[in-house]
C-alpha positions as CSV (number, residue, x, y, z in Angstrom):
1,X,97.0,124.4,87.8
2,X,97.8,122.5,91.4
3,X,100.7,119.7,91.1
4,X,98.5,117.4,92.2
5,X,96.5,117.9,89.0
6,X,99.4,118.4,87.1
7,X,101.1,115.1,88.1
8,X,97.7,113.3,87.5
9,X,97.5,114.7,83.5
10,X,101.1,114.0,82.7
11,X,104.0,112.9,84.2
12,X,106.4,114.4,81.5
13,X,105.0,118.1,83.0
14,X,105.9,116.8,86.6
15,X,109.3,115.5,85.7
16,X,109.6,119.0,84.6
17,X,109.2,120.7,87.8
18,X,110.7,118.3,89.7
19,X,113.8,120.4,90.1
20,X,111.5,123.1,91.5
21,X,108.9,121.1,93.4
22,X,107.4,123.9,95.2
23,X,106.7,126.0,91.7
24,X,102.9,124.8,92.0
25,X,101.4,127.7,88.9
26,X,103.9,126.8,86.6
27,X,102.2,125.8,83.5
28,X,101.9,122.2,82.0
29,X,104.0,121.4,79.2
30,X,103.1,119.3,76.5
31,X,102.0,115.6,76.9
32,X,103.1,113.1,74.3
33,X,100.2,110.7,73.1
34,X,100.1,107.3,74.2
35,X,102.2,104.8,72.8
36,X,100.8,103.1,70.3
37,X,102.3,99.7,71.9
38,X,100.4,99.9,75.4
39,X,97.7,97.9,76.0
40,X,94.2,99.4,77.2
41,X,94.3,97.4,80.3
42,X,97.4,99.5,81.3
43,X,95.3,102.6,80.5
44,X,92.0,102.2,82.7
45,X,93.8,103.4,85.5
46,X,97.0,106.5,86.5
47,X,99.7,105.6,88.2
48,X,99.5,105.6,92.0
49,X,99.0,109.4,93.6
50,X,100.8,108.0,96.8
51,X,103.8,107.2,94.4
52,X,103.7,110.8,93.0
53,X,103.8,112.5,96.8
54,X,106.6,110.1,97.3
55,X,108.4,111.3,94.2
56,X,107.8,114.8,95.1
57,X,109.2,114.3,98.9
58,X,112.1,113.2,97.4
59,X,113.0,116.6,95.9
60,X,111.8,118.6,98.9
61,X,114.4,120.0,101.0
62,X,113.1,118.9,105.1
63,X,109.3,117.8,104.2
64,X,107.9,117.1,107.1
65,X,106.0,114.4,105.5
66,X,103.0,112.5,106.8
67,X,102.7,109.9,103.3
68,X,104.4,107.4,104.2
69,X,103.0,104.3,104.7
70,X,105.7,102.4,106.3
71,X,107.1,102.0,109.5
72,X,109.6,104.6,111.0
73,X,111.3,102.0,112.7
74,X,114.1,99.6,111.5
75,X,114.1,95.8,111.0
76,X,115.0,93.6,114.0
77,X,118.5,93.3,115.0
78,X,117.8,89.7,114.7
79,X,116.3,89.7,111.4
80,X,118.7,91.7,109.8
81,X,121.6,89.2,110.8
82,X,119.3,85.9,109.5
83,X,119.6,87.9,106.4
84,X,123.0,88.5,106.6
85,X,123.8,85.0,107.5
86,X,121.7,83.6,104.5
87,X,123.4,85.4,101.9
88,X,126.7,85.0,103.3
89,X,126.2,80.4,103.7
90,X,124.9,81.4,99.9
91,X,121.2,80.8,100.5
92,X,120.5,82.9,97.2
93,X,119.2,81.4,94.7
94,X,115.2,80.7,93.6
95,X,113.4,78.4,96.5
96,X,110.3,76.2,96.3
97,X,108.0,78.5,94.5
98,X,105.2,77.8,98.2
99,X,108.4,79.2,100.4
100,X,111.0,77.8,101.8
101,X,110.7,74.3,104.5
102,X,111.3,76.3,107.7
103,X,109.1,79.3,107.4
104,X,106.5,77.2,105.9
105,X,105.8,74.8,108.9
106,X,106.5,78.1,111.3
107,X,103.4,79.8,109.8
108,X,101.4,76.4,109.1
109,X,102.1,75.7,112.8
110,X,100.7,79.2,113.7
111,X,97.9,78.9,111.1
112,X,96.3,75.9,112.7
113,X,96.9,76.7,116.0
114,X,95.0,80.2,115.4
115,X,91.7,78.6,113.4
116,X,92.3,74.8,113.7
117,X,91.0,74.4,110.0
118,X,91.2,71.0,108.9
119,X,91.8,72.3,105.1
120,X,93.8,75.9,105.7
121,X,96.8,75.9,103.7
122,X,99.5,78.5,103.9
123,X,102.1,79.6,101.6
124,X,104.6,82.4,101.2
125,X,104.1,85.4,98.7
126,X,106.1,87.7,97.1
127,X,104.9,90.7,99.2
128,X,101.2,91.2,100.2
129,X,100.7,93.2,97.1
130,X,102.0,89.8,94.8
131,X,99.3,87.7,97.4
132,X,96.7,90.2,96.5
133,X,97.2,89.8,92.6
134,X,97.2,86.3,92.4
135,X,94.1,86.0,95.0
136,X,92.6,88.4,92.2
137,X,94.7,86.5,89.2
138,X,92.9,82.9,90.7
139,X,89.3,84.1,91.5
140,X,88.0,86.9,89.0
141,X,86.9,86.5,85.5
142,X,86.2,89.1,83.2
143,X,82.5,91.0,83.8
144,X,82.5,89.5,88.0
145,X,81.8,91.7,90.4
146,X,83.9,92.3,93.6
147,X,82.9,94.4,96.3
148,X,85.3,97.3,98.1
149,X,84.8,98.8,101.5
150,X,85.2,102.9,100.0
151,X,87.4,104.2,101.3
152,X,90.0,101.4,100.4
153,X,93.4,100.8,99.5
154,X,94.8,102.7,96.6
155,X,95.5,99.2,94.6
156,X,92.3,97.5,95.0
157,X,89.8,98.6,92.4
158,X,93.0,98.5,89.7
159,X,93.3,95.2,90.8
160,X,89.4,94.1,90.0
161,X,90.3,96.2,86.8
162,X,93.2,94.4,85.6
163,X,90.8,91.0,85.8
164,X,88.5,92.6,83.6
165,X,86.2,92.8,87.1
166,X,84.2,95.6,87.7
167,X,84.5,97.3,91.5
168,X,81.3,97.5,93.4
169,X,81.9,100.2,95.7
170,X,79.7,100.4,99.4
171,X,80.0,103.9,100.8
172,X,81.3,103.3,104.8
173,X,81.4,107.3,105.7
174,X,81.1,109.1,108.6
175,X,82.6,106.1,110.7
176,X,84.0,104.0,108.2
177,X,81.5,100.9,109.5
178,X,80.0,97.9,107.4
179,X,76.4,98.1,106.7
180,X,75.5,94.4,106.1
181,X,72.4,95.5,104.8
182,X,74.1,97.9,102.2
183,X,76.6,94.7,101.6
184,X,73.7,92.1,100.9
185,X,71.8,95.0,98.4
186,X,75.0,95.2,96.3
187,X,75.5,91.1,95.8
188,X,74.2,90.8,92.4
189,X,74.7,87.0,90.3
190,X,77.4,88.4,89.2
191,X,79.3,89.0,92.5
192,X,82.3,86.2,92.4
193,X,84.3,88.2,96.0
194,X,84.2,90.7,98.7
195,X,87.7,92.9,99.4
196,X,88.2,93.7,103.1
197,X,90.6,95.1,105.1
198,X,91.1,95.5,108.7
199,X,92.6,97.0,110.8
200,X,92.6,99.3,107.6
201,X,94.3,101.7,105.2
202,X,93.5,104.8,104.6
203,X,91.1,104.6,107.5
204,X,92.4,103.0,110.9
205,X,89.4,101.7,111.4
206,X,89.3,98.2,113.7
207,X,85.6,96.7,112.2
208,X,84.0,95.1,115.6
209,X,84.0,91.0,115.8
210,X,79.9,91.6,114.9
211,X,80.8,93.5,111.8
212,X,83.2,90.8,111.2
213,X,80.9,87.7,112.4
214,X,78.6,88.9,110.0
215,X,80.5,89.8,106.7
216,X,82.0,86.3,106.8
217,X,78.8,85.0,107.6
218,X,76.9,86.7,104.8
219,X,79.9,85.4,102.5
220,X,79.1,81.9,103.2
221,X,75.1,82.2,103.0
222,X,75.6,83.6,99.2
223,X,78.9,81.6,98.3
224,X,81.5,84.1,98.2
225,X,84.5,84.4,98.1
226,X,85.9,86.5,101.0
227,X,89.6,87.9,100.6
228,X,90.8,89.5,103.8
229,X,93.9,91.3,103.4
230,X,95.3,91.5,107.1
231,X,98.7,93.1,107.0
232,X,98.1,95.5,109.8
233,X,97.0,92.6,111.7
234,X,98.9,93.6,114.7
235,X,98.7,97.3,114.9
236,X,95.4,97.5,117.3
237,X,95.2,99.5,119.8
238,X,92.2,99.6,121.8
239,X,89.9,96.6,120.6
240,X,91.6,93.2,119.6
241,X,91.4,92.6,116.2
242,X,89.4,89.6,114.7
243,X,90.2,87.4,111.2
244,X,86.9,87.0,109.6
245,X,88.4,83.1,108.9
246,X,87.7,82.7,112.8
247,X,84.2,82.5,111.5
248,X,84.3,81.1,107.8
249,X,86.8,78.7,107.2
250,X,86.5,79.6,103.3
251,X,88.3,82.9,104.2
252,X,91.2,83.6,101.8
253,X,93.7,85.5,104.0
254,X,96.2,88.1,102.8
255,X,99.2,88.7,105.4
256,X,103.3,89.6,105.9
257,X,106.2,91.0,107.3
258,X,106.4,94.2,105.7
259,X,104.8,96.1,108.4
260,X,104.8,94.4,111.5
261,X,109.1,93.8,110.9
262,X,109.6,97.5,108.7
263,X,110.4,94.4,106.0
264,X,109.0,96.7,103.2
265,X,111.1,96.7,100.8
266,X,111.8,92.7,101.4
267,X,109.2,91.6,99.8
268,X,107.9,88.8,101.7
269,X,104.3,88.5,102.4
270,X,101.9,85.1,103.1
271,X,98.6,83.9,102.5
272,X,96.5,80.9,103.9
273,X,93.0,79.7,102.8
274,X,91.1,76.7,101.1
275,X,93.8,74.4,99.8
276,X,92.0,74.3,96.2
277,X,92.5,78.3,96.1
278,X,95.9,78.0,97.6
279,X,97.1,75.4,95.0
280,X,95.9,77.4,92.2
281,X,97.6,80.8,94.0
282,X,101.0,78.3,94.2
283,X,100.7,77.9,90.6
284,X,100.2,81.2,89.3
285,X,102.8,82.7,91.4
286,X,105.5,79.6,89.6
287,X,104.4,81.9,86.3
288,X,104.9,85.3,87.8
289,X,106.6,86.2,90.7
290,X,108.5,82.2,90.8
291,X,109.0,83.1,94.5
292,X,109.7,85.3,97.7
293,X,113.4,86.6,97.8
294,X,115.1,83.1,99.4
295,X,117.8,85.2,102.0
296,X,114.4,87.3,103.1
297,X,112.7,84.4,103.8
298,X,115.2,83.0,106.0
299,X,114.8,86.3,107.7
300,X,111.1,86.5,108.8
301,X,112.2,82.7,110.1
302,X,114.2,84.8,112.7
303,X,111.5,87.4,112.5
304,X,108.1,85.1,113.5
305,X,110.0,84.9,117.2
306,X,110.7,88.6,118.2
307,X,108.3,90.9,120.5
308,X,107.2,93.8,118.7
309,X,105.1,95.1,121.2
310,X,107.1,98.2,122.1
311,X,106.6,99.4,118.7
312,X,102.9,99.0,118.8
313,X,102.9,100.4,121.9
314,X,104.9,103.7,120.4
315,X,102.5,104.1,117.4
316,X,99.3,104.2,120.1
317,X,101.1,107.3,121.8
318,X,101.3,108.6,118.1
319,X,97.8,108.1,117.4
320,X,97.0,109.7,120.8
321,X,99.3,112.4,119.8
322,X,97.8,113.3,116.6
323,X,94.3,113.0,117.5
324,X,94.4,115.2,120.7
325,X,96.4,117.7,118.4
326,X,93.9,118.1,115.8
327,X,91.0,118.0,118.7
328,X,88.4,120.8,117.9
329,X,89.3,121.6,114.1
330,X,89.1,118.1,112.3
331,X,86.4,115.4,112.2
332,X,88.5,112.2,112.6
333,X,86.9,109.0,113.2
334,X,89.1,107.3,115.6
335,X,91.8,105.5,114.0
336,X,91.6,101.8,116.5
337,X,94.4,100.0,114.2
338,X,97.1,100.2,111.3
339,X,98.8,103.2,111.8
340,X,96.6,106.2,109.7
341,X,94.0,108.9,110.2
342,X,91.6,110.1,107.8
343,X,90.3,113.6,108.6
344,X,87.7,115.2,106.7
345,X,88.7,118.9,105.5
346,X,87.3,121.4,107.7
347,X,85.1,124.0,105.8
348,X,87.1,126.9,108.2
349,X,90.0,125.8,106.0
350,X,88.1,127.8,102.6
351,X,89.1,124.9,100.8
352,X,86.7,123.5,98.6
353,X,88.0,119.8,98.1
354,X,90.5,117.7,100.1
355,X,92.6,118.0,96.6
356,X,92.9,121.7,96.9
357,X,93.2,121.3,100.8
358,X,96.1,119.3,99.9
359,X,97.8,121.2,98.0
360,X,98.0,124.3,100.8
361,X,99.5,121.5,102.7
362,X,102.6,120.9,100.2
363,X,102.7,124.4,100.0
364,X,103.3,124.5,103.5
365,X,106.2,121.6,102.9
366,X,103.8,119.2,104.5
367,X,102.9,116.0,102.6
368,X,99.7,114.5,103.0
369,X,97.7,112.1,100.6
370,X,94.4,113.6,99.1
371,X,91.7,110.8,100.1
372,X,90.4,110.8,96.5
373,X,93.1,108.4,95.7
374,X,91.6,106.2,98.1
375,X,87.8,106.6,97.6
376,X,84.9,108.3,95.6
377,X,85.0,111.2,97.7
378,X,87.1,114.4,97.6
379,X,86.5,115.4,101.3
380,X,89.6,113.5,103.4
381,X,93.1,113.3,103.4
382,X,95.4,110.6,104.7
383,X,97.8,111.3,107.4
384,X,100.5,108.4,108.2
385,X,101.7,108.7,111.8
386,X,104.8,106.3,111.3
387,X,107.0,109.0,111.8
388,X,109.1,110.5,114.4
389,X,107.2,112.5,117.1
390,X,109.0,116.0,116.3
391,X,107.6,115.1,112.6
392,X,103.7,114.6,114.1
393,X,104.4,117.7,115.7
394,X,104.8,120.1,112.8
395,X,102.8,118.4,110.9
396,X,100.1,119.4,113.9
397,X,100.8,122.8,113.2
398,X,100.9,123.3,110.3
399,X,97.4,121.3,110.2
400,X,95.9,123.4,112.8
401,X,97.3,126.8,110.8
402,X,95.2,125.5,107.5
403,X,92.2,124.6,109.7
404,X,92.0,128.3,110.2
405,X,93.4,130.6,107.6
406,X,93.7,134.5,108.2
């Protein structure tokens, strides 16, 4: 049995082997049942596969690992001393549940300035993964419909799930496009939102300001609601990336730090949109998450005034890299944004899904994400490129070894 399946049946079997990660045949030990105390909410769904490869990196003597999706590159000198300097004048304790005075009017300022929305309220999230759930928490009822881009982010269609939503998927293969005409067949009466993402994970795709123009359009015609979750908002590299809110001013948008300041593990994220949603997002996050960490906060203050560009311009050399590396043995749609590519498993490599492709990789120590996790299909992986260059270059390799097996 591959780990990857292992892993996926029981997590007790993959404890197991941890202290031999690369022991891929042994066989699976016994599973326990279910506790009797879990709820079937917290059963419709396994726990993340990105999480397991993480897990499994962790026990691998030098990985070159390509899972990661988080920037290789540290957090601002100056950010990291705002932080310092909150903690140490005491700034610890809870703030105002919408964020604290000073990063609130910095990203209010920026927020009108950007879409000069008479109604577009911002406030500050516990992570972009808190402002997705409570964007999900204040707009889906149990049995609506919400519509996903596949391939999309691991978390979304457990997120519609957790809601008691169903996901409506809309296939976007070869080139990872929007096919309005596919979006408008799939709104039912039931259809309450629409999930997008851009630039996007797994995918890298950029979607053009007409794909754009016209989803947030379509939204508006049919009353929708349209979440847009934008945290790779300023990893573009050839086209400029476009907010569908520049063209419907009902756009709930999802944004933060994490990646554009390597703030990750801060978790400090934003969202702006109608101020009715935005109230009712305020309020459910005073009942869960009660706020973003205060001496973080103070932080991306410091944070909203640096120049990241050289960084952006580093991870377009990576892309470049990796694409011209792989040129001739992978079909890759040309990632234009974030800081991913999502190849589709050569048939030279014999294998017969990107699951079993995968797992040649970790045999080769090189971690990779299986594109099921991410999508319908079984014919992609995900490759993260925030690494160091030496990494993207064994991992190239090793990649173009697999593409063509002895």
């Amino acid at each position: 049995m591959s780990s990857l399946a292992l892993v996926a049946m029981c997590p007790k079997s993959y404890n197991a082997l941890r202290g031999n990660p690369v022991n891929f045949r042994s066989p699976a030990l016994p599973c326990p049942m279910p506790h009797p105390w879990l709820s079937a909410r917290s059963a419709a769904f396994d726990s993340s596969g990105i999480r397991k490869v993480f897990d499994l990196a962790a026990k691998m003597t030098d990985p070159i690992n390509l899972s990661i999706g988080q920037p290789d590159f540290d957090v601002p000198e100056g950010a990291r001393k705002a932080l310092v300097a909150a903690v140490n004048s005491r700034k610890n304790g809870y703030s105002q549940t919408q964020g604290i005075a000073p990063l609130l009017e910095k990203l209010q300022a920026q927020v009108v300035a950007e879409f000069k929305h008479t109604n577009r309220k911002v406030f500050v999230t516990s992570g972009t993964s808190g402002g997705l759930l409570l964007a999900m928490m204040a707009l889906v009822n149990p049995g609506d419909e919400v519509i996903l881009f596949d391939p999309y982010f691991v978390t979304y269609e457990p997120l519609v799930k957790l809601m008691g939503g169903r996901a409506v998927l809309i296939d976007t293969y070869p080139n990872f496009s929007i096919d309005l005409d596919r979006v408008r067949a799939a709104i039912t009466s039931r259809t309450k939102a629409i999930l997008f993402n851009s630039p996007a994970n797994p995918t890298g795709k950029v979607n053009s300001p007409a794909e754009v123009k016209g989803l947030a359009k379509l939204a508006a015609e049919r009353n929708l609601a349209l979440i847009s979750d934008e945290i790779y908002s300023r990893f573009y590299y050839d086209n400029s990336f476009v907010s569908p809110a520049k063209f419907n001013d009902h756009t709930i948008v999802i944004d933060g730090f994490s990646k554009s300041y390597a703030m990750t593990g801060w978790r400090v994220g934003f969202a702006h949109g109608p101020a009715a949603v935005i109230d009712e997002m305020i309020k459910l996050q005073q009942y869960t998450f009660v706020c973003a960490p205060q001496p973080a906060q103070w932080a991306c203050v410091a944070a909203l005034g640096l120049n990241m560009q050289s960084h952006i311009d580093a991870y377009r050399f990576k892309r470049d890299m990796l694409v011209q590396g792989l040129s001739g043995l992978y079909e890759i749609a040309q990632p234009e944004g974030a800081f991913y590519a999502f190849p589709k498993v050569p048939q030279s490599s014999g294998a017969a899904t990107a699951s079993e492709f995968v797992e040649r990789a970790i045999e080769n120590q090189l971690l990779v994400i299986p594109g099921k996790i991410f999508s319908s299909r079984d014919t992609h992986f995900r490759i993260s490129y925030a690494a160091e260059n030496s990494t993207i270059e064994r991992g190239i390799e090793v990649l173009r070894k697999l593409a063509k097996p002895k």
